[in-house]
Residue, then its C-alpha position, 0 to 999 in steps of 0.5 A: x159317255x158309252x157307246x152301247x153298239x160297238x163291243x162286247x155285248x156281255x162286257x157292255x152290258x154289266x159295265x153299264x148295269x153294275x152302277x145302275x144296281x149299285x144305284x137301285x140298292x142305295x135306293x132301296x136302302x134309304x127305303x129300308x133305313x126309312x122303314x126302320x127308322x119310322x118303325x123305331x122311333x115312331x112306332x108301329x102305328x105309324x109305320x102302318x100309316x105310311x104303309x097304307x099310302x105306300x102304293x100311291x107313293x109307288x104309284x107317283x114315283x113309278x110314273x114318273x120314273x117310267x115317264x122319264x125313262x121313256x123319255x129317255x129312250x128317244x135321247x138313247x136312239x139319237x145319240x146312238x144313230x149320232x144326232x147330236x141336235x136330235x140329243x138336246x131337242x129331245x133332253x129340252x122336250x122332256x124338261x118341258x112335258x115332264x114339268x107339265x105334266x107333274x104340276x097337273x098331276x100334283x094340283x089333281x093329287x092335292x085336290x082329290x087326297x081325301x077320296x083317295x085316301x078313302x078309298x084306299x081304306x085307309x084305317x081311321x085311325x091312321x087317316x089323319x098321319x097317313x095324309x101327313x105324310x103322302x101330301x109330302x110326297x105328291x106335293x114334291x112330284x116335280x122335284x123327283x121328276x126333273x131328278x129322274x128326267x135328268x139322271x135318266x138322259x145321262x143314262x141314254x148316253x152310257x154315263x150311269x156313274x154320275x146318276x150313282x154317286x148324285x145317288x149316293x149324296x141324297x140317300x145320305x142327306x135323306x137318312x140324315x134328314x130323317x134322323x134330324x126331323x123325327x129325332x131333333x124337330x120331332x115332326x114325325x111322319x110329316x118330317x120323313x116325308x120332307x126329308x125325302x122331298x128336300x134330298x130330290x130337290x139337291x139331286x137334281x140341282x147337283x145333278x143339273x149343275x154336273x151336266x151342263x158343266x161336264x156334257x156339253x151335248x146336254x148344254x141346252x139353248x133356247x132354240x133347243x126348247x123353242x123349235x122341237x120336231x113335231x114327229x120327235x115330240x110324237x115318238x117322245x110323248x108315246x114312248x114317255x106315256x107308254x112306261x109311265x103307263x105301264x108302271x101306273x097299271x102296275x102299281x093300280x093294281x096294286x094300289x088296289x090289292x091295297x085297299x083290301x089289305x088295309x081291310x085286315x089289320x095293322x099287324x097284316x098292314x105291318x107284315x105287307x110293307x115288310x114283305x113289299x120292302x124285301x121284295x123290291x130289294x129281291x126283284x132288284x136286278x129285275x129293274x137293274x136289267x130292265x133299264x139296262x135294255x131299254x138303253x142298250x136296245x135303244x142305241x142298238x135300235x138307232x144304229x141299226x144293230x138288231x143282230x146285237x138287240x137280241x144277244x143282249x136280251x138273252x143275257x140279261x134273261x141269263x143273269x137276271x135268272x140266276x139272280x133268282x135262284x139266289x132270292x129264293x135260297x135267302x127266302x128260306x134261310x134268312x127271311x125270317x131274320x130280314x123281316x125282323x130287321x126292316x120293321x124292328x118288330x118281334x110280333x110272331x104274326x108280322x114275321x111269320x105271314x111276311x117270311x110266307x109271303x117271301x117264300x111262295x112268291x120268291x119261286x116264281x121269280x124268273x117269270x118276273x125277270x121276263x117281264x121285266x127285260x121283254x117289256x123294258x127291251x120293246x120300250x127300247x126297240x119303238x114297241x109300246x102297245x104291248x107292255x101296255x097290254x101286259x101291264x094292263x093284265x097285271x092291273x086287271x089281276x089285281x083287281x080280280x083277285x082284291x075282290x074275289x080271293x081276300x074277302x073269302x081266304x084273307x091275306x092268302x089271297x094276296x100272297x098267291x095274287x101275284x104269281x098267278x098274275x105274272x104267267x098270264x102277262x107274260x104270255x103277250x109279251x113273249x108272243x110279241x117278241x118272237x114275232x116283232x118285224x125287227x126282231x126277225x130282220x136281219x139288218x145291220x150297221 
């Protein structure tokens, strides 16, 4: 465990960050090693396939990150103001919410996959492997949020080595789980997605047995999931909703840009999910930070340390800024050879529109970095409504933009879609910040 309010706020930070980016590079490295396995072995038909579902996918997995992240936030601000009893009521109601809610969203998945695939445009061709692979997915929806659920509680008490190393063992199982149902069982797509579903499953009974074992503030009894605090429930389902809401809003928005690059062709389709993938390895330290700050700013908040909240946020504004300077320098000097890497195609058109996707969009990245730390930072602070409008803009952009921009100037659009969203969702949230009450106060512990 780490107590994130007493200390150097710099060393604090990058001590509890440097796992977690070690964590979100694993990740984006088995969804790397995926791509390039699909692409490989199975060809560049179904690789399109699961790039045309790969925004609904985000779209589950974001949700129910956000949701146990904001979970999480409550957990952080117990256990920096020393509630011990507050820790595990609040770990034993996200246990029950989380599972509630993704059964519910699993069956609504399950129900309605069709119309969603329809509506996604989703090419006919590719339909039918499209729906193997993400039924996969949304029927593995509680096993991915009790995994999130749990390393995220870890997280709210300054452990983020476990949750690396848990990591670290599923991606390995996951990479080998590809390999033996494409390769040997010759399961295709269908075969990736099960690999990816198993390997959250152990994470989080490996992770669940490492907790109970080793935290005993995490030891949960039946009172703990029998009498919850009705205000704590409150604070919970608000801050829970709110960033799984605002990771849905987003990934609407794209799901939605979405449909009209699935209106353009398999090589845009291919060159899309190529430029996507190296874009989530870029924006990296983004999320890296984010979650750093709502951790960090919710123990801060709990104990009272505001002083500290705001030297915090600075800091990871700084670093995340520099780590955009290096994103763009990489665009222009080796984008081409990344592309070629990830999808293991020559085609001149998938690498050449995925390289001028990374290049426009790789300029305007500290505007992301502010948005990213503001709105994980206010998660953190109690502030909701705000990350929620911004995100909002995000969606309604997006939205804009597929219909307007793509039809009339093709994948043109898609590439500007983006920056031109992003200077205006960060207006809200900068406002917001500056005049935030508990910002502006002066109190400390």
């Amino acid at each position: 465990m780490k107590d994130l309010t007493k200390g150097s706020p710099s060393r604090l930070i990058l001590s509890f960050a440097i796992p977690i980016f070690f964590a979100n590079l694993l990740q984006l490295t088995y969804s790397l090693v995926d791509t390039r396995i699909v692409g490989s072995f199975l060809g560049e038909d179904a690789l399109a396939a699961v790039g045309a579902t790969s925004t609904l996918s985000n779209l589950i997995i974001g949700f129910l990150l956000g949701l146990a992240n904001g979970f999480a936030i409550i957990t952080a601000q117990r256990y920096g103001a020393k509630d011990i009893a507050g820790v595990k009521k609040s770990f034993a109601a996200s246990l029950m919410m989380g599972t509630g809610i993704s059964v519910l969203l699993t069956a609504a998945g399950l129900i309605f996959l069709k119309q969603i695939l329809q509506f996604l445009n989703v090419p006919e061709a590719l339909f039918g492997t499209a729906r193997s692979y993400i039924v996969v997915i949304v029927a593995g929806m509680l096993a991915t949020f009790l995994y999130d659920a749990c390393a995220a509680a870890l997280r709210a008490l300054g452990d983020t080595v476990t949750p690396l190393i848990i990591l670290a063992v599923s991606v390995g199982l996951n990479i080998a789980g590809d390999l033996f149902f494409i390769l040997v069982l010759h399961a295709g797509v269908y075969g990736a997605a099960v690999a990816t579903v198993l390997s959250q499953v152990l994470a989080f009974v490996i992770c669940w047995i490492y907790m109970i074992r080793r935290y005993e503030i995490l030891q949960l009894k039946k009172t703990d999931f029998t009498q919850p605090e009705k205000e704590m429930l409150g604070n919970m389902a608000a801050s829970g909703l709110s960033m799984g809401f605002m990771s849905s809003l987003v990934n609407i928005g794209s799901l939605t840009l979405q449909t009209a690059i699935n209106r353009l062709g398999q090589d845009i389709i291919v060159a899309h999910t190529a430029a996507r993938k190296i874009s989530e390895m870029f924006m990296i330290m983004f999320s890296v930070f984010g979650q750093t700050m709502a951790t960090y700013c919710g123990q801060n908040m709990g104990a009272g340390r505001i002083d500290r909240v705001k030297k915090g946020i600075w800091l990871a504004l700084l670093y995340t800024c520099i780590w955009c300077m290096l994103t763009v320098v990489a665009s222009y000097t080796i984008g081409a050879g990344l592309v070629g890497l990830v999808t293991g195609s020559k085609n001149e058109v998938v690498i050449h529109t995925a390289t001028v996707y990374l290049k426009f969009n790789t300029v305007f990245y500290c505007v992301t970095a502010v948005i990213c730390i503001l709105r994980n930072a206010m998660q953190g602070l109690g502030e909701r409504i705000t990350p929620l409008v911004s995100s909002s803009l995000e969606m309604i952009g997006k939205i804009v933009i597929a219909a307007a921009l793509v039809p009339r100037i093709g994948y043109n659009g898609v590439i500007v879609a983006e920056p031109l969203v992003w200077f205006i969702m960060v207006i809200p949230l900068v406002v917001r910040i500056y005049t935030m009450p508990v910002m502006r106060g002066k109190k400390q512990i």
